[in-house]
Each structure stands twice: as structure tokens, then as C-alpha cells.
C-alpha positions as a Python dict, from the first residue, in 0.01 Angstrom:
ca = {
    (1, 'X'): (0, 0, 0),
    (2, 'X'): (104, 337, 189),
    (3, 'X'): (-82, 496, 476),
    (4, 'X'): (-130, 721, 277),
    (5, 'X'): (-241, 595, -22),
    (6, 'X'): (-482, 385, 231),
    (7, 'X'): (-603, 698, 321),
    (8, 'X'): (-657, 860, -9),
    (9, 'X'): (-826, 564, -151),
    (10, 'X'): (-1058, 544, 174),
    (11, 'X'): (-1158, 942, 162),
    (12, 'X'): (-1181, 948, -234),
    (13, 'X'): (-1446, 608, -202),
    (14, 'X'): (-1702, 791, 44),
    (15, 'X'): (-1675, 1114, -136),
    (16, 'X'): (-1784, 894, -482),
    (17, 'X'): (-2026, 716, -313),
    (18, 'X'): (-2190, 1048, -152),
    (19, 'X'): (-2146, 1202, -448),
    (20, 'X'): (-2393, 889, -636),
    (21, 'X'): (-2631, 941, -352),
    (22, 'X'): (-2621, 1286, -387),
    (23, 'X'): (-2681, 1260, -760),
    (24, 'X'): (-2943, 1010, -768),
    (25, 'X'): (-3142, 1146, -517),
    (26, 'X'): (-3142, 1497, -753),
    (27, 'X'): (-3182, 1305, -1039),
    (28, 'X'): (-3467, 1108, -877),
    (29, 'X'): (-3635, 1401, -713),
    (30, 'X'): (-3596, 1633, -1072),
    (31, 'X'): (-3723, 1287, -1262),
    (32, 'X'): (-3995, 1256, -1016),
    (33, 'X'): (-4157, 1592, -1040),
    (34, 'X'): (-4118, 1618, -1404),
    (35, 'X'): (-4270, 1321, -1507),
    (36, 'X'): (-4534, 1421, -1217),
    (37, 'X'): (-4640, 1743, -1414),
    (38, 'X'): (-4673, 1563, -1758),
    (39, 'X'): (-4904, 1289, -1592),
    (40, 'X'): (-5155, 1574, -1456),
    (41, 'X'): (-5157, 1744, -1774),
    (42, 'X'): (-5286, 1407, -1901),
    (43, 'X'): (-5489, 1321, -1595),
    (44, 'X'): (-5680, 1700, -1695),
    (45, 'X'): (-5725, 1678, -2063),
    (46, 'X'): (-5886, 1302, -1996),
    (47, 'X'): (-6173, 1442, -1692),
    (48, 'X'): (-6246, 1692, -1998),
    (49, 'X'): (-6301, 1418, -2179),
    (50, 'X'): (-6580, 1265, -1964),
    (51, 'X'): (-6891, 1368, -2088),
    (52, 'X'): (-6779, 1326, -2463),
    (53, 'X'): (-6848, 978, -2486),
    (54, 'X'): (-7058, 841, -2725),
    (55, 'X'): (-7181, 508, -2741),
    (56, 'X'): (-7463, 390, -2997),
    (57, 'X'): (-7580, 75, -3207),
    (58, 'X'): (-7553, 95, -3595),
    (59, 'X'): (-7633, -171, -3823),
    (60, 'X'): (-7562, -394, -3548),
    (61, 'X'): (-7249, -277, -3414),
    (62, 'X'): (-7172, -97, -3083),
    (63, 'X'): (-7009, 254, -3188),
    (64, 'X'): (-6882, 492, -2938),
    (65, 'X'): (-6665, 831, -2981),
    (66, 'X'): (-6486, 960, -2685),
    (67, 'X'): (-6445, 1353, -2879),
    (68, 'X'): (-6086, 1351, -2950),
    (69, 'X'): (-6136, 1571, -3216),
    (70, 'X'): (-6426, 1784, -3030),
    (71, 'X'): (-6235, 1852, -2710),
    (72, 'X'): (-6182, 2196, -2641),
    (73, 'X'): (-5824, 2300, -2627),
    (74, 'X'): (-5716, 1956, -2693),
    (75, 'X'): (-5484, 2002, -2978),
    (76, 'X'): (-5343, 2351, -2867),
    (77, 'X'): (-5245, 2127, -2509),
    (78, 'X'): (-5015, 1951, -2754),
    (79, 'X'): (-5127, 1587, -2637),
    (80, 'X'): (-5171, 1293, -2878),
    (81, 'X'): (-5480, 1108, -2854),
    (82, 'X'): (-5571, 715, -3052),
    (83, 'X'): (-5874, 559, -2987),
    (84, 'X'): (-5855, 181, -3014),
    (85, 'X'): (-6229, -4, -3142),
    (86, 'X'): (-6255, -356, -3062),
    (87, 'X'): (-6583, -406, -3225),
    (88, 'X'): (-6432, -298, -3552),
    (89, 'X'): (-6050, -326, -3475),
    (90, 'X'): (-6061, 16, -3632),
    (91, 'X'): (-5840, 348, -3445),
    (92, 'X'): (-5934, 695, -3446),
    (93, 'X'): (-5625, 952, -3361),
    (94, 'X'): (-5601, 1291, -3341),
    (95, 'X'): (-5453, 1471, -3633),
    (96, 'X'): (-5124, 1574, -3440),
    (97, 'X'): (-5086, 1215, -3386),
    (98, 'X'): (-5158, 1133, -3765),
    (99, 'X'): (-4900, 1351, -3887),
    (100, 'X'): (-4687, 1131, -3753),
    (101, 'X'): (-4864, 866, -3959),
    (102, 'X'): (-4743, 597, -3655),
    (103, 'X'): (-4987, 456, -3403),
    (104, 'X'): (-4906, 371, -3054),
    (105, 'X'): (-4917, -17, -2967),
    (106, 'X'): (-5279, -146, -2883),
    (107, 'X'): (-5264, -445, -2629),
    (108, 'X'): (-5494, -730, -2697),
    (109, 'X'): (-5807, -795, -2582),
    (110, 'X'): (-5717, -1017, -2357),
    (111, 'X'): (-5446, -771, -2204),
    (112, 'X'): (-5556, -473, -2226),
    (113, 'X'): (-5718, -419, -1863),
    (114, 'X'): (-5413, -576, -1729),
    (115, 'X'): (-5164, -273, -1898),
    (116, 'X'): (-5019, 5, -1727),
    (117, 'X'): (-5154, 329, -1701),
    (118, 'X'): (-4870, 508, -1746),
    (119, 'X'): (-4589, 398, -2003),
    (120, 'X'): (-4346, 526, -2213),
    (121, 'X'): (-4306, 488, -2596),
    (122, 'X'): (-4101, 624, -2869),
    (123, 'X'): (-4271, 698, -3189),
    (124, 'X'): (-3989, 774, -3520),
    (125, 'X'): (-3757, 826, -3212),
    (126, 'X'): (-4020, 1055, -3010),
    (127, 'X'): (-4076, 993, -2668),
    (128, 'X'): (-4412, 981, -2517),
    (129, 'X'): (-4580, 990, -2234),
    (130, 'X'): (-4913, 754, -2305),
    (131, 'X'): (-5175, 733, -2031),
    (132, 'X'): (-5379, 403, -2126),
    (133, 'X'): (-5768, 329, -2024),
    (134, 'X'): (-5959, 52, -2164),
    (135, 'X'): (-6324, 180, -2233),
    (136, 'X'): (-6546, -105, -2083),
    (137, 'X'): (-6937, -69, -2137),
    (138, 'X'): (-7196, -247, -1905),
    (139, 'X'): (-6925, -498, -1873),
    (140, 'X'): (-6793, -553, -2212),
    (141, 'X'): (-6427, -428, -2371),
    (142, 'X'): (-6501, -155, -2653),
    (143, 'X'): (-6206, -8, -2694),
    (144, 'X'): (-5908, 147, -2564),
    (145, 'X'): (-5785, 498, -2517),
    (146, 'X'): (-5468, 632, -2535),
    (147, 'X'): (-5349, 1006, -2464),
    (148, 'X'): (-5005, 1092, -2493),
    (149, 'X'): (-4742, 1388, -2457),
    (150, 'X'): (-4422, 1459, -2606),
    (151, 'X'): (-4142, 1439, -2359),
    (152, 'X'): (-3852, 1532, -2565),
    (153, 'X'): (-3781, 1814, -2428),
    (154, 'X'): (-3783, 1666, -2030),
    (155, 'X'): (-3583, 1356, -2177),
    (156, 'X'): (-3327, 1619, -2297),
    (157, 'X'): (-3319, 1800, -1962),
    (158, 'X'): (-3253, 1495, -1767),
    (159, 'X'): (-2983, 1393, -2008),
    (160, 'X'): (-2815, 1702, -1947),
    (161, 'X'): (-2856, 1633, -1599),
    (162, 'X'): (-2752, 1319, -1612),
    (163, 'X'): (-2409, 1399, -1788),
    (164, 'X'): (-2368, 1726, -1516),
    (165, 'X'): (-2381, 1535, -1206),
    (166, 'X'): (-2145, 1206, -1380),
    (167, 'X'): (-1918, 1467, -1521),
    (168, 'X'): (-1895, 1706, -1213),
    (169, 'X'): (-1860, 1379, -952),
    (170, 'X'): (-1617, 1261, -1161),
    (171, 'X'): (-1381, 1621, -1168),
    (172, 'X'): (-1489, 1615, -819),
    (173, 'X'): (-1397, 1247, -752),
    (174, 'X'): (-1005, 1344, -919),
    (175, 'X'): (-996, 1670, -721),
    (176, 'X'): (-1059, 1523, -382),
    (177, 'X'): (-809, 1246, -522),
    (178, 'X'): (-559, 1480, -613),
    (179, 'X'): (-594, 1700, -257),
    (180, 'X'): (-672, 1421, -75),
    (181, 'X'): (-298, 1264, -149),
    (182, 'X'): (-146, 1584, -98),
    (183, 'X'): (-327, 1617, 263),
    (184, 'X'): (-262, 1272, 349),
    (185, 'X'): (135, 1305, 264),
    (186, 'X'): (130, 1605, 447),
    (187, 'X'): (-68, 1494, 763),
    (188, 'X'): (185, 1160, 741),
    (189, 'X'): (529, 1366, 673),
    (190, 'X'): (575, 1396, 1062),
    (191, 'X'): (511, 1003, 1082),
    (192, 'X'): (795, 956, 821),
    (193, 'X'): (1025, 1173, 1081),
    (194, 'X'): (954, 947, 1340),
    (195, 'X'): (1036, 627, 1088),
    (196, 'X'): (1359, 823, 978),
    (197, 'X'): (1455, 867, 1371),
    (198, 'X'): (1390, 539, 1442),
    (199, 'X'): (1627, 398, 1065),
    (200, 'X'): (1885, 615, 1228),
    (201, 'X'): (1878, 472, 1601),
    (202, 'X'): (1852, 133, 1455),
    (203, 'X'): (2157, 161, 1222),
    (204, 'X'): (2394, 348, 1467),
    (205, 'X'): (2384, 493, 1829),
    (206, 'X'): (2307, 835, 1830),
    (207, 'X'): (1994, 808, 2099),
    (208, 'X'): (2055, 1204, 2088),
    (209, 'X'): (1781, 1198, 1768),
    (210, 'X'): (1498, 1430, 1830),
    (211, 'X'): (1187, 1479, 1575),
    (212, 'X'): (1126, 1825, 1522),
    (213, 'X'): (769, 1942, 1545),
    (214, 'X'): (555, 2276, 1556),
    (215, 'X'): (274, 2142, 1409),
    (216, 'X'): (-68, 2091, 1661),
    (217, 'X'): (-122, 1881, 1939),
    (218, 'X'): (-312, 1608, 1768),
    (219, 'X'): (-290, 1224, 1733),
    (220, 'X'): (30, 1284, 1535),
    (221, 'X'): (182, 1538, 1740),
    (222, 'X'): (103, 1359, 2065),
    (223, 'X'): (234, 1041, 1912),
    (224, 'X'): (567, 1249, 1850),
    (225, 'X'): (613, 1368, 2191),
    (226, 'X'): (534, 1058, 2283),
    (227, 'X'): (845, 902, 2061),
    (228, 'X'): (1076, 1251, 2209),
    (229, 'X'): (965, 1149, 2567),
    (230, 'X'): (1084, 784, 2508),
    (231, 'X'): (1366, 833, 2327),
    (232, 'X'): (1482, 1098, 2593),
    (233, 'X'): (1411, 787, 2863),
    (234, 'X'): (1599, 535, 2602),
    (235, 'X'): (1896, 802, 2633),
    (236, 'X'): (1889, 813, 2997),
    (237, 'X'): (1866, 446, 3043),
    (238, 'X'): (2191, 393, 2802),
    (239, 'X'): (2376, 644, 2971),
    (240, 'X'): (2305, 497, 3265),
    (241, 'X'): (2392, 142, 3120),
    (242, 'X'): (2705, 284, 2999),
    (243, 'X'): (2810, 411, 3347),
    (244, 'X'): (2736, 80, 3486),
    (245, 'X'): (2938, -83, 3204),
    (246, 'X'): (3250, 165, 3250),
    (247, 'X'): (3192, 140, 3635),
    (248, 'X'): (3161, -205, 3623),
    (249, 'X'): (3480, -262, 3403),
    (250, 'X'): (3718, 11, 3663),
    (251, 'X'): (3553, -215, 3934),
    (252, 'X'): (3711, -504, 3756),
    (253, 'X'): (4015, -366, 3676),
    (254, 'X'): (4092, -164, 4023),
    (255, 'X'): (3987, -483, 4186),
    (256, 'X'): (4260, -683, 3988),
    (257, 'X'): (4491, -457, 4041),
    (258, 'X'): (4463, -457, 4402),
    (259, 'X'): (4467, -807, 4413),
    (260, 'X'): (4792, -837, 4204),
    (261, 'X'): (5001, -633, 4432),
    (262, 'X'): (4917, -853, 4781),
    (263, 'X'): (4956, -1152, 4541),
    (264, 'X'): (5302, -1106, 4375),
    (265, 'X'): (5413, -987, 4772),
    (266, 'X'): (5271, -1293, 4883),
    (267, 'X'): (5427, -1492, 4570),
    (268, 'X'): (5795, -1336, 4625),
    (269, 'X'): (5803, -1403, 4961),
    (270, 'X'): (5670, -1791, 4959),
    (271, 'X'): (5970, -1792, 4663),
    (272, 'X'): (6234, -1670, 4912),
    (273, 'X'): (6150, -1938, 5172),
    (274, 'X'): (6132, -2200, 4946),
    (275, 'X'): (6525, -2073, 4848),
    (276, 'X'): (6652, -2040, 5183),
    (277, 'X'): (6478, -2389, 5316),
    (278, 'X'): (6570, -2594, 5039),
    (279, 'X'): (6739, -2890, 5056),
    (280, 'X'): (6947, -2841, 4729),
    (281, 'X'): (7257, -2642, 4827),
    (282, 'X'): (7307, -2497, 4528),
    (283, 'X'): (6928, -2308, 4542),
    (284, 'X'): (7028, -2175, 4877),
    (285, 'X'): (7135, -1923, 4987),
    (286, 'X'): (7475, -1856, 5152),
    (287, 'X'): (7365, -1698, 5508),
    (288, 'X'): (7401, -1819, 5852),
    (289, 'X'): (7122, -1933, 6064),
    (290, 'X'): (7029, -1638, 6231),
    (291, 'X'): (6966, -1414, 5956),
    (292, 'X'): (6799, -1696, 5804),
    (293, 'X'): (6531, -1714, 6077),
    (294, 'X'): (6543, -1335, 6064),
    (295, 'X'): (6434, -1338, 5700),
    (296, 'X'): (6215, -1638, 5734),
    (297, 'X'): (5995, -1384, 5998),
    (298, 'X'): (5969, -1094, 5786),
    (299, 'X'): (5852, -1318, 5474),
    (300, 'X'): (5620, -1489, 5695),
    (301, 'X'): (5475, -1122, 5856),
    (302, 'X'): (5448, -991, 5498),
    (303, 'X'): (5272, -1333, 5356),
    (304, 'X'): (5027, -1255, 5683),
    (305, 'X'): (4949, -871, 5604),
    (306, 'X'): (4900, -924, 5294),
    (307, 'X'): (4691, -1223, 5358),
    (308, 'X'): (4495, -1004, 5596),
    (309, 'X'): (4472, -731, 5320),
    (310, 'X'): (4332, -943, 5082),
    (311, 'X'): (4044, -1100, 5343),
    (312, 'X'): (3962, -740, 5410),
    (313, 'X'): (3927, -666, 5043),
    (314, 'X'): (3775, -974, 4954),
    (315, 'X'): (3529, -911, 5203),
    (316, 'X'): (3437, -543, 5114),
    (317, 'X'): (3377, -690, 4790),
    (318, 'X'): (3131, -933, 4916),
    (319, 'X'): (2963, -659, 5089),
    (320, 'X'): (2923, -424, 4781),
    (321, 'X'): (2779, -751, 4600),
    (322, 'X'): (2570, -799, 4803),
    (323, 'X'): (2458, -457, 4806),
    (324, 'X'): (2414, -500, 4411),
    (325, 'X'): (2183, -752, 4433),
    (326, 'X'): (1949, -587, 4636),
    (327, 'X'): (2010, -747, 5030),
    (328, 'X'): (1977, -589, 5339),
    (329, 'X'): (2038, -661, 5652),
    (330, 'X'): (1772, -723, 5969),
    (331, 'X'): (1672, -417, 6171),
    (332, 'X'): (1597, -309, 6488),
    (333, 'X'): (1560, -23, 6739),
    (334, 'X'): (1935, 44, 6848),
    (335, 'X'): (2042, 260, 7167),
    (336, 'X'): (2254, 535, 6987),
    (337, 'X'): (2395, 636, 7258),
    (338, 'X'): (2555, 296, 7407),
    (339, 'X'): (2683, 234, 7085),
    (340, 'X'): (2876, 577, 6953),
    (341, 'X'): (3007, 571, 7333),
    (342, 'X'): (3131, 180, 7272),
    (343, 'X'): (3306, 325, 6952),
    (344, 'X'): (3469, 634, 7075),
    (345, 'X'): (3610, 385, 7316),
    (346, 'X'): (3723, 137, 7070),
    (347, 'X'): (3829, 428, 6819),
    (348, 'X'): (4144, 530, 7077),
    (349, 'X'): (4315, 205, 7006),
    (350, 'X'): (4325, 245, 6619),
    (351, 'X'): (4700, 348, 6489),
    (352, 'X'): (4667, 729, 6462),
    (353, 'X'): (4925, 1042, 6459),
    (354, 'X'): (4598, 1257, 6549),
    (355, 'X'): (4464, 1396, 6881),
    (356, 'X'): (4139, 1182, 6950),
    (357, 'X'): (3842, 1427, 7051),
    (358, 'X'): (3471, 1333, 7144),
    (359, 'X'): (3204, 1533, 7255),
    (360, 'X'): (2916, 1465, 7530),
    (361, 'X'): (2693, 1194, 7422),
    (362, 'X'): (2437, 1226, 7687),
    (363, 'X'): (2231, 1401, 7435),
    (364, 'X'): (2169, 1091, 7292),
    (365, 'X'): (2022, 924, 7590),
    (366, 'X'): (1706, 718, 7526),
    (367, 'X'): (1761, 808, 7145),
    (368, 'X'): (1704, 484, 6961),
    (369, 'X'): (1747, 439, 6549),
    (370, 'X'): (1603, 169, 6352),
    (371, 'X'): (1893, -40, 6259),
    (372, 'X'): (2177, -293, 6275),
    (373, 'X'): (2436, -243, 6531),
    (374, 'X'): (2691, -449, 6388),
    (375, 'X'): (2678, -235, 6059),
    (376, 'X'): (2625, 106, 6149),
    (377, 'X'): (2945, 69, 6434),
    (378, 'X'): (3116, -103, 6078),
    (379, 'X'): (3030, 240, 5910),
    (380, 'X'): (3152, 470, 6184),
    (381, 'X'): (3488, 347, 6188),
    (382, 'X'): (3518, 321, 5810),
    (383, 'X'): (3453, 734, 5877),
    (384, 'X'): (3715, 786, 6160),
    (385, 'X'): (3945, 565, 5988),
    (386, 'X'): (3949, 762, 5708),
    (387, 'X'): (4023, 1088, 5939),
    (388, 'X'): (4320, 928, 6122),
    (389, 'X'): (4464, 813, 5745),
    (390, 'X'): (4430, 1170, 5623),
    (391, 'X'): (4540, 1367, 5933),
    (392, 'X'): (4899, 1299, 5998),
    (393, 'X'): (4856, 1586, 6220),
    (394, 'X'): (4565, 1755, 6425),
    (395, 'X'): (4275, 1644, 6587),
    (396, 'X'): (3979, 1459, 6498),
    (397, 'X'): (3649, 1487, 6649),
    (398, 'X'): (3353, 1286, 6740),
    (399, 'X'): (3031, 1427, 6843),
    (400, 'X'): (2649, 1423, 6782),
    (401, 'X'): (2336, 1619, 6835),
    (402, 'X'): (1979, 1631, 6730),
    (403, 'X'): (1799, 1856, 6495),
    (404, 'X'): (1384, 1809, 6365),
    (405, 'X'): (1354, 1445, 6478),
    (406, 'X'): (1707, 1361, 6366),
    (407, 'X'): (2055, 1264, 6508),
    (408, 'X'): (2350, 1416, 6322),
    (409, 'X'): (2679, 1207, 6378),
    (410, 'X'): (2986, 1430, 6315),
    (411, 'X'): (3309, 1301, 6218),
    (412, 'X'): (3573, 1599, 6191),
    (413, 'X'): (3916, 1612, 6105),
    (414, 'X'): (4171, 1895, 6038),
    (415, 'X'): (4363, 1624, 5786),
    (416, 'X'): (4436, 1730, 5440),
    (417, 'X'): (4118, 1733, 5268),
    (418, 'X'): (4007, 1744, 4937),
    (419, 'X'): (3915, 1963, 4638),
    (420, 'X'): (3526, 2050, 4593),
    (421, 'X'): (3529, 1894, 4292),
    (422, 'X'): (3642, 1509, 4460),
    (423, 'X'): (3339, 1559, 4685),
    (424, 'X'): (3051, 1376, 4440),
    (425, 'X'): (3316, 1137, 4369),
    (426, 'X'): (3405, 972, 4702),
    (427, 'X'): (3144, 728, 4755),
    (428, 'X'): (3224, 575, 4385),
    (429, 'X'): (3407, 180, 4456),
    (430, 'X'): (3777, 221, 4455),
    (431, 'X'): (3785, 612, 4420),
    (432, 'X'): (4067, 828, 4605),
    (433, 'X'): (4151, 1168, 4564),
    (434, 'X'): (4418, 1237, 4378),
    (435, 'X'): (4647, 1351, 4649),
    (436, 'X'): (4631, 1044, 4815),
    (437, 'X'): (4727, 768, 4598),
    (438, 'X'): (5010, 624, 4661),
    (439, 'X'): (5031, 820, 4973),
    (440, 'X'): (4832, 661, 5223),
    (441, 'X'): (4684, 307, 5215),
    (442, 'X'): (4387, 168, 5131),
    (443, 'X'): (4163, 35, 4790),
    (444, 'X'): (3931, 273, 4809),
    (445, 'X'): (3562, 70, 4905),
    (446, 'X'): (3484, 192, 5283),
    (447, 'X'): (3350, 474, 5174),
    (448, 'X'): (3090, 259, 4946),
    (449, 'X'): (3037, 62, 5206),
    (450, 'X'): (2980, 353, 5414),
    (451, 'X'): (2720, 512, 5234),
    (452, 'X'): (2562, 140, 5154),
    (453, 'X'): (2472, 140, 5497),
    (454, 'X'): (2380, 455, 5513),
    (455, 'X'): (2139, 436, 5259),
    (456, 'X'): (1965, 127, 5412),
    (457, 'X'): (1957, 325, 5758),
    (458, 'X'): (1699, 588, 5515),
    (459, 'X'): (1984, 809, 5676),
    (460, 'X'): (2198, 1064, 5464),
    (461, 'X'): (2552, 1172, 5497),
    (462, 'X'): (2628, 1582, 5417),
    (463, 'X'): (3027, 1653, 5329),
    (464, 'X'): (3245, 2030, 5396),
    (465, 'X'): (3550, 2011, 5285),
    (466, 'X'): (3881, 2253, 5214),
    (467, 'X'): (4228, 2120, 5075),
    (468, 'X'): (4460, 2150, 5345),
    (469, 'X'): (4231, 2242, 5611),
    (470, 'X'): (4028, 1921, 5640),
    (471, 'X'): (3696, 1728, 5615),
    (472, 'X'): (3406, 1710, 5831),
    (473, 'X'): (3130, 1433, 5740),
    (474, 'X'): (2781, 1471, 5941),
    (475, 'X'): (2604, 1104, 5895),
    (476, 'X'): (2199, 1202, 5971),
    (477, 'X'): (1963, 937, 6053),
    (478, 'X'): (1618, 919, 6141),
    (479, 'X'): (1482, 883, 6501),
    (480, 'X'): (1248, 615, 6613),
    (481, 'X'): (1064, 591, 6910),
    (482, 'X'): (1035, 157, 7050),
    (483, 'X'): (782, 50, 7262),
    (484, 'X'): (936, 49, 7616),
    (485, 'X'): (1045, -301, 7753),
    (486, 'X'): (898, -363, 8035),
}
């Protein structure tokens, strides 16, 4: 069974059974204060009736005569009276009562000052209300008295009443039925949205499905914005597990292609030698000894460079895996100063076409940052590097200074630059602007590894850039402040 119909049938049972509390407490009350009127008319007409009785002794016989017929205003109060004698087993009735030439049942002797006071009988298919006394004298049963009134017209009200409260619960009953279904599929319509969103997600991958709602901020709509909110998140979270997927398969595939070039040079070359130095005649080649060495050299330098270039990628690899999986590297409070001065020294003997600049690093003095020397010197050259590959001409500079509790590190060249548009791009593994490939070398993971480190120094790199007029990168870390060693 439906919500819904749960619903209806829940809200359509406690409207039926209000609706038979309702009814029988009317009918009870109604029933009640009827039947409370007839049973004071009775309870009058009988106190009238207490200094009318007669008892006397005839012919040895106990008579007695309670006035039924010498009551005042007895017959015009349109109650029924029998008299019941023991003595004689004899009745004396009133003469409404006679016309109806039936008696009322007489309970024997035995029972009769165990029966009610107040019951109901049906005389011919009359009701009656009959108030019952037995008429006890110095201790002994005489008789018994009965006075009665005719309740047909009560009975007949309360059967009306009866068949107006079963008929109007029962159009009331199909009503709230009838509107209760409608309001319960309309108050579940936006649930079915939410079911149709969800059929739709399940059988393709549109996570772009939104439930449309104006309706009010209830249960239902809050349980809707609830479903918008995390579907929006589910949307995010594939996108984002789609770029991972796409960035993990260019990974993949710029990584194998890299590798494939060193390895066929590597391959062609250890081919060569095993040609030339073969002891079959017919595999070698026809050349004298000297250009054989010659040749031997130059396939042995290439085998070594390219050897070297694979270690190097290989091991900026490693370092981006590791980055993946979450390691870091130990930290402590490094002397800035010492070590930009240690690379600006180290940084003239890298190949370069470009004039080498660096400024005064005195400002630096007693300027420590939290870190790892090894890495953060491994990120500054990955950053002049890069300048000396992209400035076949110029100058590069090195400098630093301090701004708001931070040291900026400034790495400037006057190279070729880039486009604005690269700029978001050049941290991503194996990007290079499109100007470059092919141009200069390189596989395109220092700068990855650049802002790896970065990022674990809580530092932040800012980029300016112009084609054709070059790049400056300012790397800004946070200052910390040691305890002194003593």
C-alpha cells in the first residue's frame, strides 16, 4: 500500500471513530434527558397518588385501592396505570390502558420486589415507559403497581436521530475519504519528483537533475532541498572524480610517452653497439677503428642522458606519488637567508643564455621559516630553471623582501612568457604552454612539484605574466619566530 493510501486510510479511521464518539455521546446525552423527563412525569403522577390508598378487610380478604381511577388529572397526563392484587390475583387498570385490552407483565410473588423500577415494554407494538412498585403492607406483598407512558413519539425521535448521525458520518466518512486522497496525492506529488529524480540518476548520468519546488518550507520541502543540496554535492564530487579520472589517464599517458622517447634512444643506441662490436662480420659494420670508438662514445653519452633523464623523471614521479598519498616531509625552523644566498650561488653554474641577477638578501637576516631545507632549495631551482629554459635572452632576477609577517621570494625573468589564459594551468603534471613544446626541454612536473612544496610550506605562490615580455613568480611563505639557541 501507497503513502498515500496509508495516509488516507489513517485520517479517514480517526475521523470515523470521532465521528462514533461524537454520535454516541449526542445520542446518549439526547437519550438520557428524554427518557429523564418521562421518568419524572411518572415519579409526579405516583407522589399524587400517595394518600389514595386504600386498604381494608372484606369477608376475609385484605382489599386495597391505590385511586387510579380517582386521581386528579391522571388520565388527561396520558399515563397508563394496572394495579396487580395478590390476595385475589385480580388487576385493576385504568381505562386508557383497557382500551388497549393488553395488560403489562406482573412478576411473581416471589420476584416482584426484586424487579426494576424502571423498564420498558411494548404493548400491540407500543412502547412504554412502566415505573413498577410492589405495594407491601405491615410486611406482607398485596399487590403491585404499575404506571406507564407512551414513548412512541421519543422512540421515533431517537430513530431519526439515530439514522442522521449513521447517515451523515457515513457521507462524512466518504467525503473526508474522497478529500483526504486528493490532499494526500497532492501533499506526496513533490515526493514522487524526488523518486522520478532519483529513477533518472539511477538509469543514466545526468547528476544535473534538479526537483522543482515553490511550494512551503515544510517537512517535504525541506526534504527537497535537502535532495537539491545533495545532488548538487553528488555533481561536484563526480566532476571532481571525472577530473581525477581524465587527469589521472593524461598522467598515464604523458608519462608513457615520456618514457618511450628516452627508451627507444636508449634501445637504438644499445642496437648500434651490439652491430659494430659483434663478432659476426657480416652484422658489422664496415668502418675503421677510430670512427668506431667515435660512435661507440656518442651511443654510450646518449644511453647516459637519457638514463639520467629517465632517473630524473622517475623520480619526480615518486615525488608527486607521494604527494598523492598524503606524505610530508619533517619540518623545522630554516635560516632563509643562508639558504636563498647558498642558491643564488649554486644557481650561476646552471647552463643559461641569461644574465644572472640577485638582489640584497640581508633583509632576510635572522628570518627563519618553518620548513625543510632540502625541499624548499629543490623548489627554488625548479623556479629559476624554468626562467633560464624560457629566456634565451635577458636577465633573470632573484630577490626577496618582507611584507605583514611574510617573506616574498621573487623569481623574474624577461623570457618569453605565456598567455593569461596558461596561467591556472601550469601547476597541472606534465602541462607546458603551448609555445614551448617541442621547443625547449623538459616533461612538464617541476612545476607540480613546485607548488607541492609550496603547499606543505602553508606558503602560496602569485604569477604576472605577458607573452613575449616574460614571467615573474613571487613564492610567499609564512614567518616563524624559533626559540634562540643558546
Amino acid at each position: 500500500m501507497s503513502i498515500r493510501w496509508r495516509l488516507t486510510a489513517w485520517y479517514t479511521c480517526i475521523l470515523a471513530v470521532t465521528l462514533i464518539l461524537f454520535g454516541s455521546a449526542v445520542y446518549g446525552v439526547v437519550h438520557f434527558n428524554t427518557y429523564s423527563e418521562i421518568k419524572k412525569k411518572i415519579m409526579d403522577q405516583r407522589k399524587q397518588m400517595q394518600t389514595n390508598i386504600i386498604v381494608g378487610i372484606s369477608q376475609g380478604q385484605l382489599k386495597f385501592d391505590v385511586g387510579l381511577e380517582t386521581t386528579t388529572d391522571f388520565q388527561s397526563s396520558q399515563i397508563f396505570g394496572q394495579l396487580h392484587n395478590y390476595q385475589n390475583n385480580q388487576n385493576l387498570v385504568t381505562n386508557n390502558l383497557a382500551d388497549l385490552k393488553k395488560l403489562f407483565p406482573v412478576p411473581a410473588t416471589a420476584n416482584a420486589t426484586k424487579a426494576k423500577q424502571f423498564e420498558t415494554y411494548k404493548l400491540n407494538g407500543n412502547p412504554f415507559m412502566v415505573y413498577q412498585e410492589p405495594i407491601v403492607v405491615q410486611h406482607q406483598l398485596i399487590g403491585f403497581l404499575q404506571l406507564a407512558v407512551w414513548t412512541g413519539h421519543e422512540e421515533e425521535l431517537l430513530r431519526l436521530m439515530r439514522s442522521i448521525l449513521v447517515i451523515s458520518a457515513t457521507i462524512m466518512v466518504l467525503m473526508a475519504t474522497t478529500f483526504g486522497l486528493f490532499l494526500a496525492r497532492k501533499s506526496i506529488a513533490p515526493i514522487g519528483k524526488v523518486i522520478e529524480a532519483a529513477d533518472q540518476i539511477q538509469n543514466g548520468s545526468d547528476l544535473s537533475v534538479r526537483i522543482a519546488y515553490d511550494g512551503p518550507q515544510d517537512e517535504v520541502g525541506q526534504l527537497i532541498n535537502t535532495v537539491n543540496n545533495m545532488l548538487g554535492r553528488m555533481e561536484g564530487f563526480y566532476k571532481n572524480l571525472e577530473d581525477s579520472y581524465a587527469a589521472q589517464r593524461r598522467f598515464v599517458s604523458d608519462a608513457s610517452h615520456e618514457l618511450r622517447t628516452p627508451l627507444t634512444t636508449i634501445r637504438g643506441n644499445v642496437d648500434l653497439l651490439q652491430k659494430m662490436w659483434s663478432k659476426d662480420d657480416s652484422d658489422r659494420p664496415n668502418i675503421d677503428e677510430a670512427t668506431l670508438h667515435t660512435m661507440s662514445l656518442e651511443a654510450v653519452s646518449d644511453i647516459a642522458d637519457e638514463s639520467k633523464r629517465m632517473s630524473r623523471l622517475v623520480s619526480d614521479m615518486l615525488s608527486l606519488a607521494r604527494a598523492d598519498t598524503g606524505r610530508t616531509f619533517e619540518k623545522e625552523p630554516v635560516p632563509l637567508e643562508i639558504l636563498v644566498e647558498e642558491v643564488a650561488r649554486r644557481a650561476q653554474m646552471l647552463p643559461r643564455q641569461a644574465e644572472w641577477i640577485t638582489g640584497d638578501f640581508s633583509v632576510l637576516n635572522g628570518i627563519y621559516i618553518n620548513g625543510n631545507k632540502d625541499y624548499m632549495q629543490q623548489m627554488l631551482f625548479i623556479f629559476i630553471e624554468n626562467a633560464f629554459k624560457y629566456t634565451p635572452a635577458g636577465e633573470v632576477i632573484f630577490d626577496a623582501f618582507i611584507f605583514k609577517n611574510q617573506v616574498g621570494i621573487r623569481i623574474a625573468d624577461t623570457g618569453i612568457g605565456m598567455d593569461k589564459e596558461e596561467v591556472p594551468y601550469i601547476f597541472d603534471r606534465f602541462y607546458r604552454a603551448d609555445q614551448s613544446r617541442g621547443v625547449t626541454e623538459g616533461i612538464g612536473l617541476g612545476l607540480s612539484i613546485a607548488k607541492w612544496i609550496i603547499d606543505e610550506l602553508e606558503g602560496s605562490v602569485e604569477v604576472v605574466t605577458r607573452q613575449g615580455e616574460g614571467t615573474t613568480f613571487v613564492i610567499w611563505l609564512p614567518i616563524v619566530f624559533p626559540t634562540p639557541l643558546e
